[in-house]
C-alpha distance (Angstrom), angle and dihedral (degrees) to the residues before:
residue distance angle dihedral
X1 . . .
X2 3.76 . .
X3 3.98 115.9 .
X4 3.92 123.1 166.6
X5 4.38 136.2 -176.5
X6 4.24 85.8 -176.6
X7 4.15 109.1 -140.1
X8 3.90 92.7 -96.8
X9 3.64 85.5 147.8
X10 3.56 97.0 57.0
X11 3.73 113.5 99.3
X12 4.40 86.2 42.7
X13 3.95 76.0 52.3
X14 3.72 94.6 60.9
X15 3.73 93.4 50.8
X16 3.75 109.1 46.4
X17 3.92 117.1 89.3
X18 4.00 90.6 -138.7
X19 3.63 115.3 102.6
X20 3.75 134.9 172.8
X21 3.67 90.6 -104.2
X22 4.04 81.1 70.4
X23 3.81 94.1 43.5
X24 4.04 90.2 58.0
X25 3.99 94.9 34.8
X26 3.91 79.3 59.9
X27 3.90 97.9 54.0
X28 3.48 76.5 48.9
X29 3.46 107.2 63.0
X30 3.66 94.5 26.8
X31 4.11 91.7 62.4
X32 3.56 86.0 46.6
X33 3.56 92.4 55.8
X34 3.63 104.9 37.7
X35 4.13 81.9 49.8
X36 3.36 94.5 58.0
X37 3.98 95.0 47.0
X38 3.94 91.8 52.9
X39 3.93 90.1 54.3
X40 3.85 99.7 43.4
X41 4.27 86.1 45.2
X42 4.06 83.2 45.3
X43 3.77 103.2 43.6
X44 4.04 85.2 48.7
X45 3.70 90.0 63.9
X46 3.53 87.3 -113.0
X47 3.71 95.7 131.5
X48 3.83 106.9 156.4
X49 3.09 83.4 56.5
X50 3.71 102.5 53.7
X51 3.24 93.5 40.0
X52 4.04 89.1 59.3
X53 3.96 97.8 47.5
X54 3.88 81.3 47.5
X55 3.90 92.8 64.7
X56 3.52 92.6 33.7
X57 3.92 96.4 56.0
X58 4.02 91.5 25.6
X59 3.58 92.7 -118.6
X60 3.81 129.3 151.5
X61 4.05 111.6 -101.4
X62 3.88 82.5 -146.3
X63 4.36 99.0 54.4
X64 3.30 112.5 134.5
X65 3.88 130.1 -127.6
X66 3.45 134.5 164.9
X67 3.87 121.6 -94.3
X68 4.25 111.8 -69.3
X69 3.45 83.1 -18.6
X70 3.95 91.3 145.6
X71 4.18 83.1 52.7
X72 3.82 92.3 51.5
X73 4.07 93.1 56.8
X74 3.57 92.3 44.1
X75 3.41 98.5 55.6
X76 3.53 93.1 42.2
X77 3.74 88.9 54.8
X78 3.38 100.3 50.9
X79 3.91 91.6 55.8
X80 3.50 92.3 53.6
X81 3.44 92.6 49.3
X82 3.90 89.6 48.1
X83 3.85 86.7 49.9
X84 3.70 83.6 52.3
X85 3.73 93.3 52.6
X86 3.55 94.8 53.1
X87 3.37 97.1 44.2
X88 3.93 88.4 51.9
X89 3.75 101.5 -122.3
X90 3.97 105.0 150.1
X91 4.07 112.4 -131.7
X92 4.02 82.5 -140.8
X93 3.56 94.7 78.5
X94 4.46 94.1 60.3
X95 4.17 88.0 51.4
X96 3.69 138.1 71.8
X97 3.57 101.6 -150.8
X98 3.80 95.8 -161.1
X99 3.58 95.5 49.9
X100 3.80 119.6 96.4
X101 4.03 122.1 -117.1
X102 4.31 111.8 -138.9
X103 3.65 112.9 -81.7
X104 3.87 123.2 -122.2
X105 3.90 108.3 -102.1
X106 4.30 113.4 -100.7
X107 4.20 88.6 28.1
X108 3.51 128.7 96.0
X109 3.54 115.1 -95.4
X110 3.94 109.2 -109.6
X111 3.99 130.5 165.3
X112 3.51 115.9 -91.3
X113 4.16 121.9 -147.2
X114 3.66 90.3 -118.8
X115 4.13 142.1 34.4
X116 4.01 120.6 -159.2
X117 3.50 114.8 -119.2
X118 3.31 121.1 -149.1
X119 3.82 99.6 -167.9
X120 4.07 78.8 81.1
X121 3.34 137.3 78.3
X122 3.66 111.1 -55.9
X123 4.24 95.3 -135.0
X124 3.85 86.0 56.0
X125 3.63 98.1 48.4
X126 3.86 87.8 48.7
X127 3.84 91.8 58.0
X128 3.49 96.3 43.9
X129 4.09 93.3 51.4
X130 3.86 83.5 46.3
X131 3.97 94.5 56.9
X132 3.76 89.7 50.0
X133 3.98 96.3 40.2
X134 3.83 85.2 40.1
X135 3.87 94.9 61.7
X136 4.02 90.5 46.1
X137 3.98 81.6 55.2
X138 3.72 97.1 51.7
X139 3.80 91.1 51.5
X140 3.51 89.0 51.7
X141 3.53 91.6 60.7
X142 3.50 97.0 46.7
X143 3.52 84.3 57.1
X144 3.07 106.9 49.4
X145 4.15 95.8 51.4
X146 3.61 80.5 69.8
X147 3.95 107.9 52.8
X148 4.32 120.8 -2.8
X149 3.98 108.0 -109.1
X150 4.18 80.2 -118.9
X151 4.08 108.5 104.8
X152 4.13 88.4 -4.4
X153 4.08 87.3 125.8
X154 3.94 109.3 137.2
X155 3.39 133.0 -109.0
X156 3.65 117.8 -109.1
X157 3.91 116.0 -134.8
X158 3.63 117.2 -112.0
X159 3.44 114.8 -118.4
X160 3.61 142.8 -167.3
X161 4.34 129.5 -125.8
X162 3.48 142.3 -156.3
X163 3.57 134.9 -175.6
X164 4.17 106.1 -123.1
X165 3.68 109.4 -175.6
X166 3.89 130.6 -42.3
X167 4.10 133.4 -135.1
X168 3.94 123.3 -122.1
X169 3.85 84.5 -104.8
X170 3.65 143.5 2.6
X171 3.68 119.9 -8.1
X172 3.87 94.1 -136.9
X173 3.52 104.1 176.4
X174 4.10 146.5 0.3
X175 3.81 128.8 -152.6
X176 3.77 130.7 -178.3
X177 4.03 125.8 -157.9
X178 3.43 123.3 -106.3
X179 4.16 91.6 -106.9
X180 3.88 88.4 50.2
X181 4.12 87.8 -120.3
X182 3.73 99.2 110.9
X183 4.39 134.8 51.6
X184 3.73 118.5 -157.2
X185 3.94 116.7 -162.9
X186 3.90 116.0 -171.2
X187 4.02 114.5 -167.8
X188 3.92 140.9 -172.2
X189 3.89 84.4 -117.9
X190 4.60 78.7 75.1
X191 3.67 85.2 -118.3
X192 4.23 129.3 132.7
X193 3.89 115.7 -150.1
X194 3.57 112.8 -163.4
X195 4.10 118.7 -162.6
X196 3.65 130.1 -169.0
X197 3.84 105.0 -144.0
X198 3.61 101.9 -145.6
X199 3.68 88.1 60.3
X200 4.04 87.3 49.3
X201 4.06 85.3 56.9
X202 4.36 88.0 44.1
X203 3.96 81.4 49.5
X204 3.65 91.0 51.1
X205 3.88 100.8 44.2
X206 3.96 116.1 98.0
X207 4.06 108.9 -77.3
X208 3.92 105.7 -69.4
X209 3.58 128.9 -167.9
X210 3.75 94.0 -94.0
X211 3.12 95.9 89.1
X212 4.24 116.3 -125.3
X213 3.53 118.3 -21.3
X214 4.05 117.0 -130.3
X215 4.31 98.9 -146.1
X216 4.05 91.3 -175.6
X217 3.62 108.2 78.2
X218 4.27 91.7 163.3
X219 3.82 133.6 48.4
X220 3.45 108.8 172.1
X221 4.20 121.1 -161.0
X222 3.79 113.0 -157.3
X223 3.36 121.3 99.6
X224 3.81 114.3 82.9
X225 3.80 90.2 -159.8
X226 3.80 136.8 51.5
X227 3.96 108.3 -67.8
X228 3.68 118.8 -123.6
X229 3.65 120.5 -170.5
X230 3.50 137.9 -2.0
X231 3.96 148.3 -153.7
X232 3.83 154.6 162.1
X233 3.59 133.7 -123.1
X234 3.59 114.5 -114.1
X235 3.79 97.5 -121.6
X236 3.39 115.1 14.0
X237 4.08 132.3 54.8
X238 3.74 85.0 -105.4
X239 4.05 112.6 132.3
X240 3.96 117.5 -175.1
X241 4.13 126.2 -161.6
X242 3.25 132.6 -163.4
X243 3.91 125.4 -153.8
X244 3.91 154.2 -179.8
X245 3.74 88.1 -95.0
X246 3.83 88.6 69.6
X247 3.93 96.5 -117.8
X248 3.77 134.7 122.2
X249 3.83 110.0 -146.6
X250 3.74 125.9 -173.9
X251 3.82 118.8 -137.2
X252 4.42 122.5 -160.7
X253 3.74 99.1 -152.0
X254 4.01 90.8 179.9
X255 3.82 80.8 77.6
X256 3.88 100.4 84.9
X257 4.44 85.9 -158.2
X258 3.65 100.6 40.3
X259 3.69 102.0 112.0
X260 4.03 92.5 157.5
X261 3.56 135.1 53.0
X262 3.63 131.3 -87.3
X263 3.66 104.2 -156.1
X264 4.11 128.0 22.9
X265 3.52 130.2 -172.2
X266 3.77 98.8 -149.0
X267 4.39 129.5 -142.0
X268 3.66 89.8 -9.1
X269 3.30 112.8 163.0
X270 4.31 94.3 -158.2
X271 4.38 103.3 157.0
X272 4.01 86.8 -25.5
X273 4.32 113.9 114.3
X274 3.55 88.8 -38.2
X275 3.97 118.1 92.1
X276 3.50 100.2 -142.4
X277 4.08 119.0 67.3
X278 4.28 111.0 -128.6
X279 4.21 109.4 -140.5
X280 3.41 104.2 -145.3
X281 3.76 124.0 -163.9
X282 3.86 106.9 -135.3
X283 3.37 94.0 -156.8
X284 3.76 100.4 60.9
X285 4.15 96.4 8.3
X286 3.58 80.9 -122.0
X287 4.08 107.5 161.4
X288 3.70 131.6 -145.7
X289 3.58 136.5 -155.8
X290 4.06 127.6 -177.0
X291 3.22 112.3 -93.9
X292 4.26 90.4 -146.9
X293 3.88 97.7 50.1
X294 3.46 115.0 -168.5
X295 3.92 131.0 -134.1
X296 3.80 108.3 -94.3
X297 3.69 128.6 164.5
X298 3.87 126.4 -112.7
X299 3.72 85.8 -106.7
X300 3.96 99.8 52.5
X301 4.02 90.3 92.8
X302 3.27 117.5 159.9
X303 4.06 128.6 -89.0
X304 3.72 110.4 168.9
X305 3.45 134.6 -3.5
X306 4.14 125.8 -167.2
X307 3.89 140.2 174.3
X308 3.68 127.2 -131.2
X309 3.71 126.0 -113.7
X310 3.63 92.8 -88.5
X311 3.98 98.6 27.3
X312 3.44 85.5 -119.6
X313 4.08 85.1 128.4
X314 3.48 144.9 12.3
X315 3.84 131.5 -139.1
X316 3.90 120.5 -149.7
X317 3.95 121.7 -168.4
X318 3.94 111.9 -164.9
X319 3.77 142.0 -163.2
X320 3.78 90.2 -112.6
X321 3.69 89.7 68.4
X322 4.09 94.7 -105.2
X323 3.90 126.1 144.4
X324 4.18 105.7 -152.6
X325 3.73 136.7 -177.6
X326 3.57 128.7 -151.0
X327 3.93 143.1 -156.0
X328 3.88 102.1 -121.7
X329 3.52 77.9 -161.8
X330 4.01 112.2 52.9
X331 3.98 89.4 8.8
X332 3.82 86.8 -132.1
X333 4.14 117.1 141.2
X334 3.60 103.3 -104.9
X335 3.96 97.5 178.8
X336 3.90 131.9 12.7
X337 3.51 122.7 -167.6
X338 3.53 100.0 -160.3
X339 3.77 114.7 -163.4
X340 3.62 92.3 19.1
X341 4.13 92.7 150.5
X342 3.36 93.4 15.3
X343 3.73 120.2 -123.8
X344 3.97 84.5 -17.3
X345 3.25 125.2 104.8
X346 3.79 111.3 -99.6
X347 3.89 97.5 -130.7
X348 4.08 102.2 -171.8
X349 3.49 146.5 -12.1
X350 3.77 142.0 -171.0
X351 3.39 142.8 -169.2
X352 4.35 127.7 -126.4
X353 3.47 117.9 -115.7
X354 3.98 84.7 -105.4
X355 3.89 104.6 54.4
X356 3.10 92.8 -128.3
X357 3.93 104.8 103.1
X358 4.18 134.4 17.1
X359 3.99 127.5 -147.7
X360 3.73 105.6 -136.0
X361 3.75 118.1 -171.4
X362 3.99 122.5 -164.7
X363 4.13 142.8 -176.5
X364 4.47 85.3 -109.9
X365 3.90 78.3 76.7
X366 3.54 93.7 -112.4
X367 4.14 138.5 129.2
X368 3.67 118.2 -154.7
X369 3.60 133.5 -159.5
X370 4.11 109.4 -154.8
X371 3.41 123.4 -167.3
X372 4.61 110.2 -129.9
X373 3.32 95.7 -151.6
X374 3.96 94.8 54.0
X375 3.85 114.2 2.8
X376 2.97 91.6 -122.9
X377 3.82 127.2 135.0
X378 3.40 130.0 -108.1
X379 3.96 105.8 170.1
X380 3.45 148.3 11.7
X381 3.68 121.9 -160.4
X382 3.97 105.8 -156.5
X383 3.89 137.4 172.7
X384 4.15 104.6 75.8
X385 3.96 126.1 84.4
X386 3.23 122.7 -126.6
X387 3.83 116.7 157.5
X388 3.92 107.2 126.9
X389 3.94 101.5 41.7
X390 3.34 126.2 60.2
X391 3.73 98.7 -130.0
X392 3.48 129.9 179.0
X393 3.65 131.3 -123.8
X394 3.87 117.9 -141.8
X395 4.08 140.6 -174.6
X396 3.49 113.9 -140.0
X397 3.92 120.0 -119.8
X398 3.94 94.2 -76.6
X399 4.12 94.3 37.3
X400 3.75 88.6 -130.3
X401 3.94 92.7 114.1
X402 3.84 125.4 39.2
X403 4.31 112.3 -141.5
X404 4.21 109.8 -148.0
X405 3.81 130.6 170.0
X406 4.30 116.2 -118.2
X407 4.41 96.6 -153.7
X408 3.62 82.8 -175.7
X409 4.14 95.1 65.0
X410 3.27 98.5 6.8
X411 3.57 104.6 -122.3
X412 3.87 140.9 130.3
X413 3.79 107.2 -111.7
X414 3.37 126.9 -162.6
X415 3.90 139.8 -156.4
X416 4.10 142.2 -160.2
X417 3.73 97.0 -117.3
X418 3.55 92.5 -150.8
X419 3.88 102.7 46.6
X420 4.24 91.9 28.8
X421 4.00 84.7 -136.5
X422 4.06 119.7 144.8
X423 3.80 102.9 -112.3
X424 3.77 99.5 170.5
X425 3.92 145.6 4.1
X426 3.80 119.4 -163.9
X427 3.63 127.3 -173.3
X428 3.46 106.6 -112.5
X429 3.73 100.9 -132.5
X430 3.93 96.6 -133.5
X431 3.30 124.4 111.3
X432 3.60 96.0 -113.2
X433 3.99 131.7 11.1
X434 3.97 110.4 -51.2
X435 3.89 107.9 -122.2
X436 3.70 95.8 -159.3
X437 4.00 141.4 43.0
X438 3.42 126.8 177.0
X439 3.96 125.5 179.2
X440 3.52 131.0 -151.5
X441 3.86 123.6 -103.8
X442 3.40 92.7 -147.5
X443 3.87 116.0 46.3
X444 3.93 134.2 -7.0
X445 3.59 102.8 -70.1
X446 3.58 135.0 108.0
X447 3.90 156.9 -179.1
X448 3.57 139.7 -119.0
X449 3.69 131.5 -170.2
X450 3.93 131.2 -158.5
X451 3.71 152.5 -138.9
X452 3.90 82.2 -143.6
X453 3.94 86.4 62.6
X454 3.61 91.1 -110.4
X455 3.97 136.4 136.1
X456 3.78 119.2 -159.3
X457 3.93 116.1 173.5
X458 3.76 114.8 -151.7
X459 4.02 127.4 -151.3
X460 3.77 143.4 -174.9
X461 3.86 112.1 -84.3
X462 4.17 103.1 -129.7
């Protein structure tokens, strides 16, 4: 099936000095770091504490580091930046200010005063990362003298539902916009619905005087096949599908009579049968293909395909059951994770708001947590069924909980991201299992789409 994130990133791409190189280097040094923490906190006989930061940072309670190793590099590091002192050479110089540091896993990603740069001297850039990492660690222990880590999952917020309109067949997929203002539903019928949310939330309010709202202010009618994914440009009101009828088409829903599309990328084959995804420039239509292509079997078509915060990478989830990441810049495959569901198809994946990590979601029933920097896994979130569908896997606004579909029940289950426990299981109110969820970027509310051609957006109960 065809799926599609287009390359609206692509000409920011080509100006920012970030690369992925920098993304992994981070992992890196943060694992490094972090490791080094849990063994001087663990070697102290300070063990509640270690074992904390080690759930916190996802680091094993057992790592290995050489004696006051952690002591050794800070002491070094503070001479040099003594020596620095002395010698006048301002610390302002080695740090972009503006530019934010990685985010602990399970928190909400917030600037940070200072970025490493790796361009220095390695010693430095270790003692900086461990001042930063170092404060995370101390909080951890404060926290954890007042509960153990054990059973500490969150609560998930109740929330209320409502059913909002429905297409003529198979609600195949949901997208949001960036700002959280605007819902996009794409159906098997070949028709877009477009939402506005505060007119969802009017909709949802007790019966006013106004009479019934109407929440879908767009149906588009282009496609001539069923459509599969959807998104938003950043910036503009620009919305893109992608469909069975291997096109891209490019929808201006500022223009209150547009129903078709103004611009369409025609029998592209970008993440659809083929195994390699096609960057297209949408200025010129230009495409690009990776110049290193790696070897993929004839059955490692393409699923889903999405950017990174930045659009500094791309994420590609594939038939052959394959998680793999991608320079936004060169388009080459920087990591596979072969295997990643399996023999199962690998039916979505998404990045956190930090790079750092991506949700995959698969037909073995299983959601994954991968690490960038390392492939290598970090979670599993475990108990729902999902082996015909492919569902989607989602975080929530604040990525502390993880949102997943249970076929088997048919219920919307949902996990602490940080501890991977089940902390709720609603009935999902369709008629049949929803095959799509979609949460908002912006505030705790989400979407689900069904079988039974129905859309139902959930929010937070007050």
């Amino acid at each position: 099936g065809f799926s599609t994130s287009l390359p609206f990133y692509l000409q920011k791409i080509l100006m920012e000095s970030s690369s992925l190189e920098q993304t992994l280097q981070d992992g890196k040094l943060y694992r490094h770091v972090n490791a080094l923490i849990v063994a001087h906190l663990r070697d102290n006989n300070l063990n509640q504490a270690a074992s904390a930061v080690a759930s916190a940072t996802m680091t094993p309670l057992n790592v290995e580091a050489p004696p006051n190793k952690l002591l050794e590099l800070v002491t070094k590091g503070l001479a040099v930046e003594k020596d620095e002192m002395l010698r006048g050479v301002s610390s302002s110089g080695l740090f972009d200010s503006n530019m934010p540091m990685p985010a602990a896993y399970g928190s909400i990603p917030a600037p940070r005063a200072v970025a490493v740069d790796f361009r220095q001297s390695p010693l430095r850039s270790i003692v900086i990362a461990f001042c930063s990492s170092f404060c995370t660690a101390l909080e951890m222990i404060v926290l954890s003298a007042v509960h153990d880590t054990k059973g500490s999952s969150k609560n998930f917020a109740k929330h209320e539902t409502r059913h909002i309109s429905e297409h003529k067949n198979v609600a195949r997929c949901a997208r949001f916009s960036p700002d959280g203002r605007f819902l996009a539903t794409g159906s098997a019928d070949t028709s877009i619905k477009l939402f506005e949310i505060a007119k969802i939330k009017q909709m949802m309010l007790p019966d006013g005087k106004d009479g019934p709202v109407r929440p879908v202010i767009r149906t588009f009618y282009d496609h001539l096949q069923p459509v599969n994914d959807l998104d938003f440009h950043p910036q503009s009101t620009i919305m893109i599908s992608g469909a069975k009828d291997h096109t891209i088409k490019f929808f201006d829903f500022s223009k209150t009579v547009a129903k078709r599309a103004f611009r369409v990328i025609q029998k592209i084959t970008t993440g659809t049968d083929h195994s390699i995804p096609h960057l297209y420039d949408i200025n010129t239509f230009q495409c690009y293909l990776s110049a290193e292509v790696p070897e993929i079997s004839d059955s490692g078509a393409i699923n889903q395909v999405r950017y990174s915060s930045t659009g500094g990478m791309y994420v590609t989830a594939s038939k052959d059951g394959a998680i793999r990441l991608w320079d936004g810049v060169t388009a080459n495959c920087v990591r596979s994770i072969v295997g990643a569901h399996g023999t199962a198809e690998a039916t979505g994946a998404t990045f956190t708001k930090d790079q750092r990590f991506v949700l995959s979601s698969g037909k073995d029933s299983s959601l994954k947590l991968w690490e960038v920097g390392t492939g290598r896994l970090v979670k599993q979130y475990l108990g729902a069924a999902h082996t015909q569908l492919r569902c989607q896997a989602v975080f929530n606004d604040t990525e502390e909980f993880v949102l997943g579909i249970d076929e088997s029940t048919n219920e919307i289950v949902i996990w602490d991201a940080l501890t991977a426990e089940k902390v709720a299981r609603w009935p999902s109110n369709h008629n049949s299992a929803p095959r799509w969820l979609e949460h908002s970027p912006t505030e705790a509310a989400f979407v689900s789409c069904g079988t039974d051609r129905s859309i139902r957006f959930w929010k937070e109960t007050l």
